[in-house]
C-alpha positions as CSV (number, residue, x, y, z in Angstrom):
1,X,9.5,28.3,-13.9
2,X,10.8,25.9,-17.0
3,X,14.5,24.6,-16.2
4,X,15.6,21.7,-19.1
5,X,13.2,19.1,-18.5
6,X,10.2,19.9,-16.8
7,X,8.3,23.6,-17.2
8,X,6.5,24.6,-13.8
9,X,3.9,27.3,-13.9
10,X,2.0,28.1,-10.4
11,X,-0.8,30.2,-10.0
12,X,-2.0,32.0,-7.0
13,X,-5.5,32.3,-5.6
14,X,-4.1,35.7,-3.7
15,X,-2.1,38.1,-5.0
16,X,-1.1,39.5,-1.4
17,X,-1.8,38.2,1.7
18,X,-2.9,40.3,4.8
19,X,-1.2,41.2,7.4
20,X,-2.9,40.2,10.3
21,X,-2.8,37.6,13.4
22,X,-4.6,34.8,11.9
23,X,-5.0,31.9,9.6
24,X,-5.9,32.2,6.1
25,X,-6.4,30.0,3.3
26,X,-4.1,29.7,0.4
27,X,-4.4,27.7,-3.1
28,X,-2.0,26.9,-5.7
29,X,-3.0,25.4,-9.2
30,X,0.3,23.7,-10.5
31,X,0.9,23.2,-14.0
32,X,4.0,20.3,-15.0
33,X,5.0,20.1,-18.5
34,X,7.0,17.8,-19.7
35,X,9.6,19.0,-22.6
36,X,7.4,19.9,-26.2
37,X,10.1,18.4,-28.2
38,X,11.7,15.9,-26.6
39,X,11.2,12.3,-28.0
40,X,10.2,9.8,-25.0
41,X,11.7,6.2,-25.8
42,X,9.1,3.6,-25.6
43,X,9.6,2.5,-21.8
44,X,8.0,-1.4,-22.0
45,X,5.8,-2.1,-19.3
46,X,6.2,-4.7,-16.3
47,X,2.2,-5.1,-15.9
48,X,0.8,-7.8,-13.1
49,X,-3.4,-7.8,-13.5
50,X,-4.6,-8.4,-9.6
51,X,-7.9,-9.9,-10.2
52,X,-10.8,-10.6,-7.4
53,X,-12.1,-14.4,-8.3
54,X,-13.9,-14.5,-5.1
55,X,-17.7,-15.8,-5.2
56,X,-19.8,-12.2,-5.4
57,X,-17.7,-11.8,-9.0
58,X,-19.2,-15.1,-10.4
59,X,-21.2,-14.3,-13.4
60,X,-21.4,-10.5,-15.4
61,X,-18.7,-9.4,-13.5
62,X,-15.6,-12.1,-13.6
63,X,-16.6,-12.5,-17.7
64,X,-16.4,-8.9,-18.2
65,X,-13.2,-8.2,-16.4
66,X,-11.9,-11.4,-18.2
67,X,-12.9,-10.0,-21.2
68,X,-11.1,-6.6,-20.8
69,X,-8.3,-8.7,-19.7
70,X,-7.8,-10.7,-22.9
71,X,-7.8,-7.4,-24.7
72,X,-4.8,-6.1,-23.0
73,X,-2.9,-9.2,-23.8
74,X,-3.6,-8.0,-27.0
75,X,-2.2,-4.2,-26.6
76,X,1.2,-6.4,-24.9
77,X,4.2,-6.0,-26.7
78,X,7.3,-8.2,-27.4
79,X,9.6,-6.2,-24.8
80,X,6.6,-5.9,-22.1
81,X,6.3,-8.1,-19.6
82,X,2.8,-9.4,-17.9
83,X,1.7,-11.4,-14.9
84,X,-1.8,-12.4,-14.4
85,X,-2.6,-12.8,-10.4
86,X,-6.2,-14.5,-9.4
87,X,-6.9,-14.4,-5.7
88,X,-9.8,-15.2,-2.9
89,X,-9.0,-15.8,0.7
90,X,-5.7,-17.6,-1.5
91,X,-3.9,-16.5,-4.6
92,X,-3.0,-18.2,-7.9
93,X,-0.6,-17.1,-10.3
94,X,-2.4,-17.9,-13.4
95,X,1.0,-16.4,-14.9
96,X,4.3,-15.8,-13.5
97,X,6.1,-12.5,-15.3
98,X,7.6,-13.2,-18.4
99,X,7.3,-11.6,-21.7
100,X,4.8,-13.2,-24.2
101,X,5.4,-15.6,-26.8
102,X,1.4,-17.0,-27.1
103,X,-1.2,-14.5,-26.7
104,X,-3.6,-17.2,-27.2
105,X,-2.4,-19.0,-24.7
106,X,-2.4,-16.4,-22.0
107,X,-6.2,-15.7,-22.8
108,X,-6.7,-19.3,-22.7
109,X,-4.9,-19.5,-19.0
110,X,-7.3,-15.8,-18.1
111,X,-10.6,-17.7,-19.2
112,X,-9.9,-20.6,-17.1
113,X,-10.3,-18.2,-13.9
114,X,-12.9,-19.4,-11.6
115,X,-14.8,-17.5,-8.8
116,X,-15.0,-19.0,-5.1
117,X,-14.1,-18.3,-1.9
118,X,-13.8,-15.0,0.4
119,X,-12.0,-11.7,-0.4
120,X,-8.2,-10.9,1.0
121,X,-6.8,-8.5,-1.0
122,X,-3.4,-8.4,0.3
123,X,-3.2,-12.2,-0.7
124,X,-3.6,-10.7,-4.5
125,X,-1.1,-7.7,-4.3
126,X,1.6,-10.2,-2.4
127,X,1.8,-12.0,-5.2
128,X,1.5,-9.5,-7.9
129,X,4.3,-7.8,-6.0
130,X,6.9,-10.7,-6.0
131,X,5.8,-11.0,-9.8
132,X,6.4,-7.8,-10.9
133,X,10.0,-7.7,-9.0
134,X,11.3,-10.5,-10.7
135,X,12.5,-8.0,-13.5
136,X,14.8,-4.8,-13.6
137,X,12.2,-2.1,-12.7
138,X,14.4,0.6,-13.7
139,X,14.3,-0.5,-17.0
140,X,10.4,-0.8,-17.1
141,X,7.6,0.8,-16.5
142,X,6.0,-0.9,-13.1
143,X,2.4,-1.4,-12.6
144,X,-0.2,-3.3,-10.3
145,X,-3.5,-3.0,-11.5
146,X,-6.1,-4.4,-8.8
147,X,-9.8,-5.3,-10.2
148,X,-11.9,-6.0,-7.1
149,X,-15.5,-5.6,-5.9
150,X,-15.9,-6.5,-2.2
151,X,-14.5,-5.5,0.7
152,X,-11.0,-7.4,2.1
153,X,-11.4,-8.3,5.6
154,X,-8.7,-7.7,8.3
155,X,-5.3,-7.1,6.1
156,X,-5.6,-3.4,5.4
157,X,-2.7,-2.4,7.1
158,X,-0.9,-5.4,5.5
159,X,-2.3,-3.5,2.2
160,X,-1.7,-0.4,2.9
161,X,2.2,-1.4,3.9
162,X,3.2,-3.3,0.6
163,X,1.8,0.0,-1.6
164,X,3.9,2.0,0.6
165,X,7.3,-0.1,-0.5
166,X,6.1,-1.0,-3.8
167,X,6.0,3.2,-4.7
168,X,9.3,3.5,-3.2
169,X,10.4,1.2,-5.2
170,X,8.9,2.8,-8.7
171,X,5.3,0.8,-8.8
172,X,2.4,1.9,-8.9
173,X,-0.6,0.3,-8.1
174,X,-4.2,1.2,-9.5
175,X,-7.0,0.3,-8.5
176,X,-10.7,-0.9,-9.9
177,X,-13.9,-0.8,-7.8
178,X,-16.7,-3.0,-9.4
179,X,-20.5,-2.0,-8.4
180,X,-21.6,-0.9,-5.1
181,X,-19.8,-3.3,-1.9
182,X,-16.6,-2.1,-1.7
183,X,-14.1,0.1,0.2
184,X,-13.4,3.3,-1.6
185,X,-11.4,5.1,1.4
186,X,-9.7,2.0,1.5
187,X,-9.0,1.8,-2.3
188,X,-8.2,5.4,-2.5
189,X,-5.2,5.2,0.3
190,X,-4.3,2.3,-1.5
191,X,-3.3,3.9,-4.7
192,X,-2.6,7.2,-2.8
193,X,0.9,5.4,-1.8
194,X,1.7,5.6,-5.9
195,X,-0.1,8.8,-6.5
196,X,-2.5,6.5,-9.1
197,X,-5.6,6.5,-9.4
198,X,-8.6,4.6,-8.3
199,X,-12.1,4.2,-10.6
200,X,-15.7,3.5,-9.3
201,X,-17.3,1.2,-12.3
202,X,-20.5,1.3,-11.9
203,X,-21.6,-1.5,-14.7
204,X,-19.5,-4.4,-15.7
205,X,-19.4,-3.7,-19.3
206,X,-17.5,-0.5,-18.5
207,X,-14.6,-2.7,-17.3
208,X,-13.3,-2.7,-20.8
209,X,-13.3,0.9,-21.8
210,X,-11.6,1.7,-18.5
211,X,-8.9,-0.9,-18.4
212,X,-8.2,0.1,-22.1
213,X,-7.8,3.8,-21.3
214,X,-5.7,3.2,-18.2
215,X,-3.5,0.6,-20.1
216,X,-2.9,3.2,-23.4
217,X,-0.4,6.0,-21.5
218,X,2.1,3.4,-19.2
219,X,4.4,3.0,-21.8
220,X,4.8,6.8,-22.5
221,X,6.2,8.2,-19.6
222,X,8.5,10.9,-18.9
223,X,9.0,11.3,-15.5
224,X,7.8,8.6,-12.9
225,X,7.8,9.0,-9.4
226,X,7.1,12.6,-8.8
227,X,6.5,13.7,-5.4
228,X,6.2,16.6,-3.5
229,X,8.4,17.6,-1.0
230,X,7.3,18.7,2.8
231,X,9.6,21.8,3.0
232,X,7.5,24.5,3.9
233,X,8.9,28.0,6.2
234,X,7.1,27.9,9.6
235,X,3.5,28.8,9.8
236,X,3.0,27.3,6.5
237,X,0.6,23.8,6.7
238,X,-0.1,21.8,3.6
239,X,-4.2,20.5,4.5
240,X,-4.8,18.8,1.2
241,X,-3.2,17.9,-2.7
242,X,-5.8,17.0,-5.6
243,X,-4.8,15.8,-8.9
244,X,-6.6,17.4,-11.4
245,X,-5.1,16.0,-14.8
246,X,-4.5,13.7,-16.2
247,X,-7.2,12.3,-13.9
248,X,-8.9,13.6,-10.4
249,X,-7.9,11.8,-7.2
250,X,-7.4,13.4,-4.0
251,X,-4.2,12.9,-2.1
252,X,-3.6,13.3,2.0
253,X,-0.5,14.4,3.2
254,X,1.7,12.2,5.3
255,X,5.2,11.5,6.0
256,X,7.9,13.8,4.3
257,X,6.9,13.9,0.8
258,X,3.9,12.9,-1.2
259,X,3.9,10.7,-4.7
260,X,2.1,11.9,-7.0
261,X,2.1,9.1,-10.4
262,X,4.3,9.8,-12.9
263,X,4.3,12.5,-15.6
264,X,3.4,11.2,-19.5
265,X,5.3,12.5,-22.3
266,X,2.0,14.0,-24.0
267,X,0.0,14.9,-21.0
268,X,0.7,17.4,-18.2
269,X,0.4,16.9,-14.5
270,X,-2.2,19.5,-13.2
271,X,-2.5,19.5,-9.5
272,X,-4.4,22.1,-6.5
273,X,-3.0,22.4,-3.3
274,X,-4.0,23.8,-0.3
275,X,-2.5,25.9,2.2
276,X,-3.3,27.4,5.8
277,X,-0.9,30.2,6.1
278,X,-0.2,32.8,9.0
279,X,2.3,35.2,8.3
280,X,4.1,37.9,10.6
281,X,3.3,41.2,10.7
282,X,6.6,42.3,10.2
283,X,7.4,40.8,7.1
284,X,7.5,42.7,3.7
285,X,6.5,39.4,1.7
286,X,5.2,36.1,1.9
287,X,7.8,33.5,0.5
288,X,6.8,29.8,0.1
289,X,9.2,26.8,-1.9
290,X,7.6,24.4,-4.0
291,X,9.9,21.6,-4.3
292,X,9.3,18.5,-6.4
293,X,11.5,15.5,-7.3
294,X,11.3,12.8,-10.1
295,X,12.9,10.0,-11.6
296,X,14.0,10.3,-15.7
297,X,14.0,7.1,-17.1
298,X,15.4,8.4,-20.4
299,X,18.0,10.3,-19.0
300,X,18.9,7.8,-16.4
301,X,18.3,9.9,-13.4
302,X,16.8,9.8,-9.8
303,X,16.1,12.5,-8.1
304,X,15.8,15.1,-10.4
305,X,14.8,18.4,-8.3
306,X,12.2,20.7,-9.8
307,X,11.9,23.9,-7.7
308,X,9.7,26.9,-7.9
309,X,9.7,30.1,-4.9
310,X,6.6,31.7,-4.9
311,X,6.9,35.2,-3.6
312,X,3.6,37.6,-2.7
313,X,3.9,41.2,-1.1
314,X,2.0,41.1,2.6
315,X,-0.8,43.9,2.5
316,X,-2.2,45.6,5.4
317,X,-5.9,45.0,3.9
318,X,-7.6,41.6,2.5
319,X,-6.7,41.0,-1.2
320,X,-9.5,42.4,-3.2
321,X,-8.3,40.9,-6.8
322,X,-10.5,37.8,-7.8
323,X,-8.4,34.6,-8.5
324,X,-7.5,33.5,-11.7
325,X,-10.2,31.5,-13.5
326,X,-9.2,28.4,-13.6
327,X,-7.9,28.2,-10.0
328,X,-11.3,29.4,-9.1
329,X,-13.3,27.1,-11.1
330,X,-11.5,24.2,-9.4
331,X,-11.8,25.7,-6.3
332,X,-15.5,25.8,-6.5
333,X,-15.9,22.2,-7.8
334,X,-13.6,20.8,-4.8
335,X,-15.9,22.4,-2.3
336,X,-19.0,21.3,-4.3
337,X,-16.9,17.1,-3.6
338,X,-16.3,18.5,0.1
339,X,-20.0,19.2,0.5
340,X,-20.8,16.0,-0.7
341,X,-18.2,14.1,1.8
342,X,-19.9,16.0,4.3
343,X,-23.1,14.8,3.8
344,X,-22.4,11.2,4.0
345,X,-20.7,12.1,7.4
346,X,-24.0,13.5,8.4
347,X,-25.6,10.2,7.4
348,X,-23.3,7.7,9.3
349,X,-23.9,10.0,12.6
350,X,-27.2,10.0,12.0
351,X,-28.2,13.2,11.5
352,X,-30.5,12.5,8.8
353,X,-32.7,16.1,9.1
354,X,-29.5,18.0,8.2
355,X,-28.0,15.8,5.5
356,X,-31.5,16.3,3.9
357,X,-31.0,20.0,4.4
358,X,-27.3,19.8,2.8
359,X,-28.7,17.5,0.2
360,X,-31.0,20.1,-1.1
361,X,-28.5,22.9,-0.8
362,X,-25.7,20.8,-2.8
363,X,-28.6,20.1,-5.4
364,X,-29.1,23.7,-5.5
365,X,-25.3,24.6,-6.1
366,X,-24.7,22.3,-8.6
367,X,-27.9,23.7,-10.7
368,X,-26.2,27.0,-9.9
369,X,-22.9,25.5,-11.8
370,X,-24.5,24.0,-14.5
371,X,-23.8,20.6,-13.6
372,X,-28.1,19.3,-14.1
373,X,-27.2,15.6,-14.8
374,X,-25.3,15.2,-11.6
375,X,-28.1,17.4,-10.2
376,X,-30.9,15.5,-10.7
377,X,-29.5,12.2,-9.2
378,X,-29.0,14.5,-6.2
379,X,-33.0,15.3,-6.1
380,X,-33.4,11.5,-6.9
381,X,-31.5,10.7,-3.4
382,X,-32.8,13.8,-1.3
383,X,-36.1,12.4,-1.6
384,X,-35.2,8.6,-0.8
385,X,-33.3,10.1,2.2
386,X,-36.5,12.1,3.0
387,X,-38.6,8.9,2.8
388,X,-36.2,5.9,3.8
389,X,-33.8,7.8,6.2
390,X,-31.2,6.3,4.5
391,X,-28.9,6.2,0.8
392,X,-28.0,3.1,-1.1
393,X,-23.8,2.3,-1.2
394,X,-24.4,3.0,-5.4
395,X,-25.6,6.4,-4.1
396,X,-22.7,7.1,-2.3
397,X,-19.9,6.4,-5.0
398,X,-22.6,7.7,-7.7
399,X,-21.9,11.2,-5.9
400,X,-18.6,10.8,-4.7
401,X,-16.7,9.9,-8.6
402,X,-19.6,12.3,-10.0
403,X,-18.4,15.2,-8.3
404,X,-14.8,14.3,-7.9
405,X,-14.6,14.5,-12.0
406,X,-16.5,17.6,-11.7
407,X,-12.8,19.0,-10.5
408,X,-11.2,18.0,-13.8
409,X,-13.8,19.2,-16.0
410,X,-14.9,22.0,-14.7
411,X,-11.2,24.1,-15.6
412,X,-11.7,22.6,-18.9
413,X,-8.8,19.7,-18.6
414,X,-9.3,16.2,-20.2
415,X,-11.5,14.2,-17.5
């Protein structure tokens, strides 16, 4: 579907469904264009950098994130506004938002960050949050970027809360997990409020190069705050949403719509969602609404709808017509992330003869899709589990951001 502003393309993984008393599984690979021609006016960014300080960063870790750090007050522009946030069990504001008249100064004010103290993450995003609201967010372009690398300790409601009312206000928070002792179901509901996106970075010196690329596309956006809307016919249950492009994270759905990051002028959205549908005997066709909404800063509107009806014929046999490639492709890789989900959840129960059993089966499947490099860290791990009866946290986001990307680059998107 393609109305003015955004183009909508959905493809099916069924091309009837059967007609039959029971459940079946349904999956949609949306495509969101924004317009080809349309010039997108510069947006400037409201930016507030959230950054752990506590003790386990001293070192390798609080220089490099500094480091990246004074290279986005480089990228800052004369119309953007940034505030710089540096919290423990307490929170500093190394600087309140303002736009910048001394780059050199700023820099100056990030290199003077110290690490001590314990780890309370809400303490940071409270006062990144009254930051960033000091300004007009309507005219901006409103992100919390959080760089931590521990676990917070007894605010993650608190958390979860303030993400929740910052992306209903138009801010979204991202999220950056340095090295192995940290929270990344936490981190991902975290940024799952905003539909962003959270990274696993595995070295310090990657800090830069990811900090860099997540900085480059805020002030290029289209649409912001596009969400998906819960209006599905009876029988219809949405189980899960991933975002495929520009990046992969995986979305759970709760409450009335889900948020889903904004939309930047050069880059479509690229999502997969999936359905259990039960249909009625009786019926001719299978109808199901796809209804999204977003904000246009350019054109100064809220709540732009975007809707798409997808309409399949209801067979009396199974649908014997293979899916299109893509949509399989994707498919394959998310169950290739869900096998690996379900191997840690074998681990933590204990069950440490059948994770070893899934372990070789996923390293067997992921030869079988070409993917050897992830493959052989999966043989690597099989036989520590085999001999230690256990897997390192590294291990576990390792395989988790390993074969979450393979979601994205498996139907050949940008990763």
């Amino acid at each position: 579907m393609t109305d003015d502003l955004l183009a909508i393309t959905i493809q099916s993984s069924r091309e009837s469904i059967a007609a039959f008393d029971g459940e079946q599984l349904l999956y949609l690979l949306v495509n969101v264009d924004p317009p080809k021609k349309t010039t997108v006016p510069y947006l400037p960014r409201n930016l507030s950098l959230i950054v752990d300080c506590s003790t386990s960063m001293k070192g390798d870790r609080l220089g490099n994130v500094k480091h990246a750090a004074g290279m986005i007050v480089e990228r800052i522009g004369p119309e953007d506004k940034i505030s710089v946030v540096a919290f423990s069990d307490r929170a500093e504001v190394v600087r309140p938002s303002s736009p910048l008249t001394s780059k050199a100064t700023l820099i100056s004010q990030i290199n003077g960050i110290r690490a001590s103290g314990g780890t309370e993450i809400y303490q940071g995003l409270e006062a990144g949050y009254d930051e960033i609201r000091k300004s007009p967010l309507d005219s901006f372009s409103n992100h919390m970027i959080l760089l931590t690398d521990g676990h917070t300790y007894g605010d993650t409601k608190d958390c979860l809360q303030l993400a929740r009312d910052a992306a209903i206000q138009g801010i979204d928070i991202s999220a950056f997990g340095i090295g192995d002792d940290w929270n990344e179901a936490f981190l991902d509901k975290l940024v799952a409020m905003s539909g962003s996106q959270s990274i696993y970075i595995e070295k310090p010196s990657q800090v830069v190069g990811y900090l860099q690329d997540k900085i480059r596309g805020l002030g290029v956006v289209f649409a912001s705050s596009f969400r998906l809307l819960y209006d599905f016919p009876s029988g219809v249950e949405l189980l899960s949403v991933f975002k495929i492009a520009p990046y992969a994270q995986q979305f759970v759905p709760d409450g009335l719509d889900m948020r889903l990051g904004s939309i930047e002028a050069d880059s479509p959205l690229t999502l997969l969602l999936e359905f259990q549908v039960e249909v009625q005997n009786s019926e001719e066709s299978f109808r199901l609404p796809v209804r999204f909404l977003s904000d246009i800063p350019s054109r100064q509107m809220k709540d732009y709808p975007s809707d798409y009806e997808l309409e399949i014929p209801i067979s009396g046999e199974h649908d014997p017509i293979e899916p299109p490639y893509q949509l399989a492709e994707a498919v394959r890789a998310l169950n290739l992330y869900r096998m690996n989900e379900r191997i840690w959840q074998d681990i933590e129960e204990g069950d440490i003869p059948v994770a070893t059993r899934r372990l070789q089966q996923f390293n067997t499947r992921l030869l079988e899709a070409g993917h050897s490099a992830l493959a052989e860290q999966v043989e690597l791990e099989t036989e520590r589990l085999r001999s230690m009866g256990a897997l390192s946290e590294s291990a576990r986001k390792r395989l988790k951001y390993g074969t979450r990307t393979l979601i994205t680059q498996t139907i050949r998107l940008e990763s």
